[in-house]
C-alpha positions as CSV (number, residue, x, y, z in Angstrom):
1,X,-30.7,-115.6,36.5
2,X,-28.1,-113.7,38.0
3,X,-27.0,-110.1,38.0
4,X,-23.8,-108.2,36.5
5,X,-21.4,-106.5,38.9
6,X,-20.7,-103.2,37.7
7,X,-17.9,-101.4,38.9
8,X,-18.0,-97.7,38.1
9,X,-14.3,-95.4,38.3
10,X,-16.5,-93.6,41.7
11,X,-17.2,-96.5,43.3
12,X,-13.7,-97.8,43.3
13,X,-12.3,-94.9,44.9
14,X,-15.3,-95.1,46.9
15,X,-14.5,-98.4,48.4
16,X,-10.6,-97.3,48.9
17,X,-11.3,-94.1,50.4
18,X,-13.5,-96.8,53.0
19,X,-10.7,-98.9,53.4
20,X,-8.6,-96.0,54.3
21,X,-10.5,-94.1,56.8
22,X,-10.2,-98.1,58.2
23,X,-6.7,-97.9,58.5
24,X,-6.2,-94.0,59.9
25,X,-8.8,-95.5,62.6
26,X,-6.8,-98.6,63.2
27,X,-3.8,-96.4,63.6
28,X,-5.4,-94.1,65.8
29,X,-6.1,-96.4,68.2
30,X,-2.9,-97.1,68.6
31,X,-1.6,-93.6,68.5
32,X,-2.2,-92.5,72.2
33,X,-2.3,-88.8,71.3
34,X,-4.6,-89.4,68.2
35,X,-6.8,-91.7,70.1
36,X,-7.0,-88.6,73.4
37,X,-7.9,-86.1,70.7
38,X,-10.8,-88.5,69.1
39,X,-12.0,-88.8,73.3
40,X,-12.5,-85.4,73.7
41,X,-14.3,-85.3,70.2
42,X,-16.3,-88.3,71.6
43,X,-17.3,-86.1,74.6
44,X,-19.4,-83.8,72.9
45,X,-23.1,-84.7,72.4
46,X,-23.5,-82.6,69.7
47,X,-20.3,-84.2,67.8
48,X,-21.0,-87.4,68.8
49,X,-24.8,-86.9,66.9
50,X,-23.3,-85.2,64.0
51,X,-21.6,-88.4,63.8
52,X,-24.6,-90.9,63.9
53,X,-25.8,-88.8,61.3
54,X,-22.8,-88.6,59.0
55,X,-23.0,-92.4,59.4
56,X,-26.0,-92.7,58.2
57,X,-25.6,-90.7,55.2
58,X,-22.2,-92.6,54.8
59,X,-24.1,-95.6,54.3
60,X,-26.6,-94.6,52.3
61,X,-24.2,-93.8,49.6
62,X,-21.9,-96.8,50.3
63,X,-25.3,-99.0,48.9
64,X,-25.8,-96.6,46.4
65,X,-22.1,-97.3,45.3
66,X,-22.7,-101.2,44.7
67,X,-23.8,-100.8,40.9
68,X,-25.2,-103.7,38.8
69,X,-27.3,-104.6,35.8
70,X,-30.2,-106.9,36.1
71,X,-30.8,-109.8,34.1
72,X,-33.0,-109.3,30.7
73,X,-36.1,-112.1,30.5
74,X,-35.0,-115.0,27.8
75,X,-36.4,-113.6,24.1
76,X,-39.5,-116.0,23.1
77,X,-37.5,-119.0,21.3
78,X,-34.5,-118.6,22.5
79,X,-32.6,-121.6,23.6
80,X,-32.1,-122.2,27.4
81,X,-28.8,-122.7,27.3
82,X,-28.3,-119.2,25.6
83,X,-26.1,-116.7,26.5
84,X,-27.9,-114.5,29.7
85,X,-28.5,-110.6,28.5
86,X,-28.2,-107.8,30.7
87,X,-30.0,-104.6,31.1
88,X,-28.2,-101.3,30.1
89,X,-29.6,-100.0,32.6
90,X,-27.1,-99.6,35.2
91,X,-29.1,-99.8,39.2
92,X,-27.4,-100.1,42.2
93,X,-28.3,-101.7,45.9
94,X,-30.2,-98.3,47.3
95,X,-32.0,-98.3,44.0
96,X,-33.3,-102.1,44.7
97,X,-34.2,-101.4,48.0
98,X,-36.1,-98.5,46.9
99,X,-37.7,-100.0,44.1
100,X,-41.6,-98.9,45.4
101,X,-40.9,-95.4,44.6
102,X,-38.5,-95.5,41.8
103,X,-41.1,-97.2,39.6
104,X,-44.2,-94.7,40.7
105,X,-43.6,-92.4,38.7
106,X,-46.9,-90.1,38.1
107,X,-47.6,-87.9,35.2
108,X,-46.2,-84.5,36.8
109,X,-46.2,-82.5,40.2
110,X,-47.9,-84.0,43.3
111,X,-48.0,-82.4,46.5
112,X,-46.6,-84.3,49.8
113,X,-49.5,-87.2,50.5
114,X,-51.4,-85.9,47.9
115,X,-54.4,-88.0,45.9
116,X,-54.3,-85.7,43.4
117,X,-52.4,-84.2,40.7
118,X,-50.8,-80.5,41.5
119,X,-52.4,-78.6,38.3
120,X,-55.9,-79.3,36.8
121,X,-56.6,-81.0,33.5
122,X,-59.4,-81.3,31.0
123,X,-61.2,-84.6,31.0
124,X,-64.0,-86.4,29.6
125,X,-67.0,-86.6,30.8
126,X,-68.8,-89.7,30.8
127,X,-72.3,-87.9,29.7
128,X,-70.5,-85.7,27.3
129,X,-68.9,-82.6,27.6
130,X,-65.9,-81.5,29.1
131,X,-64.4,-81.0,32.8
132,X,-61.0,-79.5,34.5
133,X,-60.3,-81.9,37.1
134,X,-57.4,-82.8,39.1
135,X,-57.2,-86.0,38.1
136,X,-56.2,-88.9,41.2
137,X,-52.3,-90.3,41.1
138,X,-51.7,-93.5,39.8
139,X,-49.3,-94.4,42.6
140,X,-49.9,-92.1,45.7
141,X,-52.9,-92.7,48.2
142,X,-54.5,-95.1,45.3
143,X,-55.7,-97.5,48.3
144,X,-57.4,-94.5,49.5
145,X,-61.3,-94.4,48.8
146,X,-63.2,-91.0,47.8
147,X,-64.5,-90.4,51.6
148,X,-61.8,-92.2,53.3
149,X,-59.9,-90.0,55.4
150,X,-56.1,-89.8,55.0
151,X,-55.1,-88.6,58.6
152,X,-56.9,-91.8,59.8
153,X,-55.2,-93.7,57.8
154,X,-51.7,-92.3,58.4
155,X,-52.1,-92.3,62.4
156,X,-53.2,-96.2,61.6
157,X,-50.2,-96.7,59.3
158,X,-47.9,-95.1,61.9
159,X,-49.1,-96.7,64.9
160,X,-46.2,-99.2,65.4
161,X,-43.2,-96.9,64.4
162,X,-42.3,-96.0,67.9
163,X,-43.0,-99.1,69.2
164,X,-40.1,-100.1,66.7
165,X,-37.7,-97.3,67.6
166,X,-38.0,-97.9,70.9
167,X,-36.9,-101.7,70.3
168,X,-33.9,-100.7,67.9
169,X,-32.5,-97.8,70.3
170,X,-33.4,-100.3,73.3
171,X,-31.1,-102.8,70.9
172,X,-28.6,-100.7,70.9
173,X,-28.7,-99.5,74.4
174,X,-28.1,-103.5,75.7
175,X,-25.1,-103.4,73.1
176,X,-23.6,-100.5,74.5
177,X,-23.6,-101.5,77.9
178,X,-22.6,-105.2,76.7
179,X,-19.2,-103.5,75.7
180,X,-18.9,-101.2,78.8
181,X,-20.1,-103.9,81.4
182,X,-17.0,-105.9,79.7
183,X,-14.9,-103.4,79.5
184,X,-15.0,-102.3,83.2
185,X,-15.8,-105.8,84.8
186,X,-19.2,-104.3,85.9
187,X,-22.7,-105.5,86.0
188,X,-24.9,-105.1,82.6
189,X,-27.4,-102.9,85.0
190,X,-25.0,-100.5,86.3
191,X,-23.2,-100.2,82.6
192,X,-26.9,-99.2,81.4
193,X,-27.5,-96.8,84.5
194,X,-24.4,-94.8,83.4
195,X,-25.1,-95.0,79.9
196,X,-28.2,-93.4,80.7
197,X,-27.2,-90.7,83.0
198,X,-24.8,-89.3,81.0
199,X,-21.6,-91.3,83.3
200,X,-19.4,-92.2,80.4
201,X,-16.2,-90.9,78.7
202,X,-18.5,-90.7,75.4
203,X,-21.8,-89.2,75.3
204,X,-23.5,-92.1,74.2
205,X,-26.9,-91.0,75.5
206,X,-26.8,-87.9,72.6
207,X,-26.0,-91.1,70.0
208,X,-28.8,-92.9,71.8
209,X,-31.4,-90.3,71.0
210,X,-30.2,-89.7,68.0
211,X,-31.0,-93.4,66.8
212,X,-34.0,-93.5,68.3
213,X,-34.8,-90.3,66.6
214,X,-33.9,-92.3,62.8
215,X,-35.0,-95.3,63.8
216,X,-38.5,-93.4,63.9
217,X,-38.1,-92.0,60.7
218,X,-36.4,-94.9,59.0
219,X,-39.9,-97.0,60.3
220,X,-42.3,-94.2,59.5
221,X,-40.5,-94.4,56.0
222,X,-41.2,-98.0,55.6
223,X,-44.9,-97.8,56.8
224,X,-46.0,-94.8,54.4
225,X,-43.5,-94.5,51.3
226,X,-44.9,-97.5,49.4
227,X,-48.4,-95.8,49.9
228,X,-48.0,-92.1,49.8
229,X,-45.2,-90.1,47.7
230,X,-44.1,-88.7,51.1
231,X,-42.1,-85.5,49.7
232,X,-44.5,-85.1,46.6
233,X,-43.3,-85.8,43.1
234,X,-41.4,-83.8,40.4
235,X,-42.3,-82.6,37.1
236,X,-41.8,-85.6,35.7
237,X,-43.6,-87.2,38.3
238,X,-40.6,-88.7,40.1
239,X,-40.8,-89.0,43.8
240,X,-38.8,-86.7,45.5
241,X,-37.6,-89.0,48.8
242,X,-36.5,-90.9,45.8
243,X,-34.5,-88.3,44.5
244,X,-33.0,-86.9,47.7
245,X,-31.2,-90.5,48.1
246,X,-30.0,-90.5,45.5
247,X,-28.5,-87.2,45.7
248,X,-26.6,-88.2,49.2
249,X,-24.2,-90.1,47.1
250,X,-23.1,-87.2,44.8
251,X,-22.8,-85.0,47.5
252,X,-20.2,-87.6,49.4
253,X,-18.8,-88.1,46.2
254,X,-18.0,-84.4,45.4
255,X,-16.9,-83.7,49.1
256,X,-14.7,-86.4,49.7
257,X,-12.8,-87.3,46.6
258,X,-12.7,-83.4,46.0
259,X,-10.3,-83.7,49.0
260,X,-8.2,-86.7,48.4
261,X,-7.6,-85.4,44.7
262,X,-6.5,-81.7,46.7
263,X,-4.6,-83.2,49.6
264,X,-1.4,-83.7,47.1
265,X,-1.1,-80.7,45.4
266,X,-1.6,-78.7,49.2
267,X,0.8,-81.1,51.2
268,X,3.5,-81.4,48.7
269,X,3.6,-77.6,48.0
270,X,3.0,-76.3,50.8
271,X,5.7,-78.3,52.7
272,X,8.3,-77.5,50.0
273,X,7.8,-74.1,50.0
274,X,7.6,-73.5,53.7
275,X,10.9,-75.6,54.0
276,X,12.8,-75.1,51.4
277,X,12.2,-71.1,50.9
278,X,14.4,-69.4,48.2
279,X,12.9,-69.8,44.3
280,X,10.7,-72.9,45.4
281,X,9.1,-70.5,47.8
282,X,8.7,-68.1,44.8
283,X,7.4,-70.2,42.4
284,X,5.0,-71.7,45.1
285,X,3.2,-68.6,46.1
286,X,3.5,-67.5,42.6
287,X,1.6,-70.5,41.1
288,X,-1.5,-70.3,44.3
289,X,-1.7,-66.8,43.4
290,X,-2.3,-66.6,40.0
291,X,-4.8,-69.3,40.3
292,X,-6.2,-67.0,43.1
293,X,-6.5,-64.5,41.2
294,X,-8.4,-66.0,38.4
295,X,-12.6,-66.1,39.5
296,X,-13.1,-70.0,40.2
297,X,-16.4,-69.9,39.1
298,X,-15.1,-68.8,35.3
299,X,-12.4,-71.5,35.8
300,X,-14.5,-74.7,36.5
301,X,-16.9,-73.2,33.8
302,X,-13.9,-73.6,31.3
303,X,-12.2,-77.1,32.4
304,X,-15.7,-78.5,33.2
305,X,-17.0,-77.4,29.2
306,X,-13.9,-78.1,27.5
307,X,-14.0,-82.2,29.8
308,X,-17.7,-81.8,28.2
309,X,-16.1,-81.6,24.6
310,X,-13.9,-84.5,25.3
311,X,-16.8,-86.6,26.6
312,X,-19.0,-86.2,24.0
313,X,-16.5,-86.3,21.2
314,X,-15.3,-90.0,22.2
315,X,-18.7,-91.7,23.1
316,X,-16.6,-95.2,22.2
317,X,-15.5,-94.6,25.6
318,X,-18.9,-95.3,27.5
319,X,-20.4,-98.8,27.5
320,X,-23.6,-97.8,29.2
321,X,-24.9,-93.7,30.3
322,X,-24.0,-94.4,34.1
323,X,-20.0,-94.7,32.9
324,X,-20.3,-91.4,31.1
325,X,-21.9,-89.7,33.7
326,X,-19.8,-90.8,36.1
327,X,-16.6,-89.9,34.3
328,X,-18.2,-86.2,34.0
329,X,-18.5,-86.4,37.9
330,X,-15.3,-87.9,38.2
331,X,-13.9,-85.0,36.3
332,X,-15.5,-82.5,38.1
333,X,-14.1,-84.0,41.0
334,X,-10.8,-83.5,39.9
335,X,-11.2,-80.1,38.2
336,X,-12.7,-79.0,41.7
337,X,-9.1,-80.5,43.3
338,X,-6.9,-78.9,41.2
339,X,-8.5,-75.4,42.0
340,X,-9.0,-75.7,45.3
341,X,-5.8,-76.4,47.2
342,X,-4.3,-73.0,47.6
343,X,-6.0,-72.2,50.8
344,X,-4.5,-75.4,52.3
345,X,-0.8,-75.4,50.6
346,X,-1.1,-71.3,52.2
347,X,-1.6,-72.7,55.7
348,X,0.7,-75.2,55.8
349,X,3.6,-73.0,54.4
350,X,3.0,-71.0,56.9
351,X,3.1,-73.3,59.6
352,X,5.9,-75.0,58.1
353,X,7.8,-71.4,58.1
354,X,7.8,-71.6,62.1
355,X,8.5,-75.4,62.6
356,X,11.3,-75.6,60.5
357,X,12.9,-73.1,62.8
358,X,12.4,-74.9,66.3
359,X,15.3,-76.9,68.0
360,X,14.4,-80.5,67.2
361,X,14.4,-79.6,63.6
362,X,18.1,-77.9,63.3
363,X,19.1,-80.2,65.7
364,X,18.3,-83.1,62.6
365,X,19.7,-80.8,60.3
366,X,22.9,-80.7,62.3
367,X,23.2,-84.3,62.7
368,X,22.6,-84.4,59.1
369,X,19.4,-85.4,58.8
370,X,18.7,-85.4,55.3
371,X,15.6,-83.2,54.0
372,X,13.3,-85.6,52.7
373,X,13.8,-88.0,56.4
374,X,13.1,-84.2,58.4
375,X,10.2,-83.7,56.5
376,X,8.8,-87.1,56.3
377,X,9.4,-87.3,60.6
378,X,9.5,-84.0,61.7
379,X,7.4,-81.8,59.9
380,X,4.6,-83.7,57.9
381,X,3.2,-85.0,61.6
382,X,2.9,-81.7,63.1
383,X,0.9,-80.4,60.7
384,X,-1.1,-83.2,59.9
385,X,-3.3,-81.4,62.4
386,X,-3.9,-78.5,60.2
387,X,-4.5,-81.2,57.2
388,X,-7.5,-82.8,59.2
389,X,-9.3,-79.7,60.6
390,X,-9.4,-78.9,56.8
391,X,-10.4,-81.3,55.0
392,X,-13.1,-81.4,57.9
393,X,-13.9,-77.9,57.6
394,X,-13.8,-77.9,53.3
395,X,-16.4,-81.1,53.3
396,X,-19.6,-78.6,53.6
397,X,-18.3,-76.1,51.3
398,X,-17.5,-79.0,48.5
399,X,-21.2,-80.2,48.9
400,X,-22.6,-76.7,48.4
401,X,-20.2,-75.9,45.7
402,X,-21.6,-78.7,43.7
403,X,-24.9,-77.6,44.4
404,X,-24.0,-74.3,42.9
405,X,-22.4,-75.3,40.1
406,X,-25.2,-77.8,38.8
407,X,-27.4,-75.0,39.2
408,X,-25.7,-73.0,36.8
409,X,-25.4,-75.6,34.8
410,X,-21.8,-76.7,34.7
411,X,-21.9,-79.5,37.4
412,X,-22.7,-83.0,37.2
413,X,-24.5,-84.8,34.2
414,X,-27.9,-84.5,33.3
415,X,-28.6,-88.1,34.3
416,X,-26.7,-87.5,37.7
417,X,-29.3,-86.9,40.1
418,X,-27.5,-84.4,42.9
419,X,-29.2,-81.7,45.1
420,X,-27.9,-79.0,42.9
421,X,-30.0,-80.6,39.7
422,X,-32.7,-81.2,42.2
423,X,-33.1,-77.4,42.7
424,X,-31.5,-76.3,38.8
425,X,-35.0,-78.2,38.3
426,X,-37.4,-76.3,40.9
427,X,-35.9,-72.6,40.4
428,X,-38.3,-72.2,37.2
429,X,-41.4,-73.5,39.2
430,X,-41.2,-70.8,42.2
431,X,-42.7,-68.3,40.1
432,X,-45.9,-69.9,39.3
433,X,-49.0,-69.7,41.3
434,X,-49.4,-72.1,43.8
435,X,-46.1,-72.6,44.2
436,X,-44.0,-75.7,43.9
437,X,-42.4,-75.7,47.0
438,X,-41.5,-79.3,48.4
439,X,-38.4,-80.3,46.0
440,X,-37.2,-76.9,46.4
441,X,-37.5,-77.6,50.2
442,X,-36.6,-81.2,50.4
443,X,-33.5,-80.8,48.9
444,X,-32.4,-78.3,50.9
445,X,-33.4,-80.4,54.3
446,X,-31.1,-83.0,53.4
447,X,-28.3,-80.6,52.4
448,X,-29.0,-78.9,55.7
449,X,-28.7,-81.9,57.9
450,X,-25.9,-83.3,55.7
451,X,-23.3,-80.0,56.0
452,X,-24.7,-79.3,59.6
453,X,-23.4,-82.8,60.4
454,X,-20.1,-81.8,59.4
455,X,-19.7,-78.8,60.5
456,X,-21.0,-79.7,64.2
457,X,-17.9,-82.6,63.9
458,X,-15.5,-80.4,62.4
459,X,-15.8,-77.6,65.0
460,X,-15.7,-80.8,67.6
461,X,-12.4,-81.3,65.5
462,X,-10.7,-78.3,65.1
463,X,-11.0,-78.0,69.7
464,X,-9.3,-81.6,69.6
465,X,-6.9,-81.4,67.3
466,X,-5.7,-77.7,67.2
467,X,-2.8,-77.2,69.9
468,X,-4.0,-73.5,69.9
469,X,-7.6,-74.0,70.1
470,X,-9.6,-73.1,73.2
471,X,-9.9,-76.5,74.9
């Protein structure tokens, strides 16, 4: 019995946004100036960790963008021959590899490594009578005995994680000097030596200890999660490492195609209307500025609600729940586009204001360049500069704008699990007494290390690639 592909609207431009960021790096390479720039990026420990980490994150949603439906078990007297059914349900790789702790779900709230249940509840006893109890998890530390002790057991569970870092960073430390020993017609020893002192044009020591640094949590993952719900469970007993996955894909989602979907509208615009001045110019500035002057927050609310209407009116659209809630997060990737380019299509009118007034461009105007050949040569690649230290610098505040707007309630769907429905979900449960504190907290770990990631890389990015920046 096999399983269905299913190929969801994200996930295509998913896979083409991949395929591009192939070919810009391809072409890099074999831009000199582009590939000097990326250098001194490389140089930086802290970019070049912001990097491993963005990486990481990168391919956790890649696998959570390979979507399928499994295979239903044959009816009782149905033929073999029959035609295979498929689940509605619609999983995807990350989901299959994490299929321990997306199936042990508890009854509500567990603390991290609990045994127990987080609130007490009225049992039977077995003499008679009545008890409040917190009853023990179903799922989380059930191997655990009533006077075993569960620091023992974690210390013996986690024994062999370093051992196992230290093999996959030592991996990748003989792969790294592999390449360099080749690459300078040097000995493997001496590559390593300068690897490890810090000798090379890339701080590959900074990426070394960052690996080694997953690689321990990655293995401490693998040796506890299928025992212990490691970041406690949700109300409705979900675990929460589960959850904050998940979410790593929504956030990419809503930061990335955000920008592709903006890049257009800013480029185009703010091109024309640097260049071409006169009523373009006009209308340009008067279009950014009435759409600055409406509150963004009241503007997504309305396109986001009235895409909601739409949705739900046409539910002939949908085969299965994942299409629908993807469309709504496809949509809110484009309202989020469409209202978010004016800062960018400002910049580069601005900068296109000053280059269309240097030599090299009159000069092509007087050998009668025509305009579309002097913007397309001239003045789209020297501001392309501007474009990338954007989009860079606009990744961290798409992720935490999503994150706002599900927890107002106009962001993804319901059955989209983001960071911003993680916390929409915890707000009401701060209040109470003892607090519910870990999804709260673990969703805003990952959104830390996720927008810290980019914003260590885009400052690395904006020295690089800036002609004015302070290198």
């Amino acid at each position: 019995m096999t399983v269905q592909p299913v190929l969801l609207l994200t996930d295509l431009l998913v896979f083409i946004l991949i395929l591009g960021a192939l070919a810009l790096a391809v072409r890099a390479r074999r831009h000199a100036p582009s590939l000097e720039a990326w250098r001194r990026v490389g140089k930086k420990p802290a970019a070049m960790a912001a990097a491993i980490l963005l990486l990481i994150f990168a391919a956790i949603g890649f696998l959570d963008s390979l979507h399928y439906r499994e295979p239903l078990p044959p009816a009782p007297g149905d033929a073999a021959a029959a035609q295979i059914r498929h689940s509605a349900e619609v999983l995807s790789v990350l989901d299959g590899l994490l299929t321990p702790l997306r199936r042990q779900t508890e009854k509500t709230y567990s603390a991290p490594f609990a045994r127990e249940l987080f609130q007490r509840e009225t049992v039977e006893r077995p003499g008679g009578g009545q008890a409040r109890i917190y009853p023990r998890l179903v799922y989380g530390a059930r191997h655990l005995q009533t006077g075993d002790s569960l620091l023992a057991d974690v210390a013996r569970r986690l024994a062999w994680t370093p051992f196992a870092a230290l093999a996959a960073s030592g991996l990748l430390l003989l792969t790294l000097s592999a390449l360099a020993a080749r690459r300078h017609d040097s000995s493997l020893a001496a590559a390593m030596r300068r690897i490890l002192a810090g000798r090379t044009t890339l701080a590959w020591r900074a990426v070394l200890a960052v690996a080694f640094l997953i690689a321990l949590l990655i293995a401490a993952g693998i040796a506890l999660a299928p025992h212990y719900h490691l970041l406690g469970t949700d109300k409705v007993g979900q675990d929460i490492l589960y959850l904050s996955l998940k979410s790593v894909r929504t956030g990419l989602v809503i930061g990335t195609l955000t920008t592709l979907i903006m890049l257009p509208f800013a480029i185009a615009l703010g091109i024309a209307a640097g260049y071409l001045g006169g009523w373009v110019d006009d209308a340009v500035q008067y279009l950014y500025t009435v759409l600055n002057a409406i509150p963004s927050v009241l503007l997504i609310a309305a396109s986001v609600l009235m895409m909601q209407v739409a949705i739900d009116t046409h539910p002939q659209w949908f085969d299965t729940a994942a299409q629908r809630a993807d469309a709504r997060l496809l949509a809110l990737c484009a309202i989020l586009g469409i209202t978010s380019w004016t800062g960018l299509c400002r910049l580069l009118r601005g900068e296109t204001l000053k280059l269309r007034e240097l030599d090299y461009v009159q000069a092509a105007r007087a050998f009668g360049a025509s305009t579309a050949a002097i913007l397309r040569r001239h003045i789209l690649p020297n501001v392309m500069h501007i474009v990338l230290i954007t989009v860079v610098l606009d990744f961290s505040g798409l992720v935490l704008a999503e994150a706002v707007l599900s927890y107002v309630g106009i962001g993804v769907d319901p059955g989209t699990i983001s960071f911003g429905s993680m916390i929409n979900m915890a707000r009401a449960e701060l209040a109470r007494e003892p607090v519910v504190w870990w999804s709260l907290a673990s969703a805003f770990a990952f959104m830390l290390l996720l927008v810290l990631s980019a914003n260590l890389l885009a400052d690395a990015v904006r020295d690089a690639f800036d002609p004015g920046g302070g290198r």
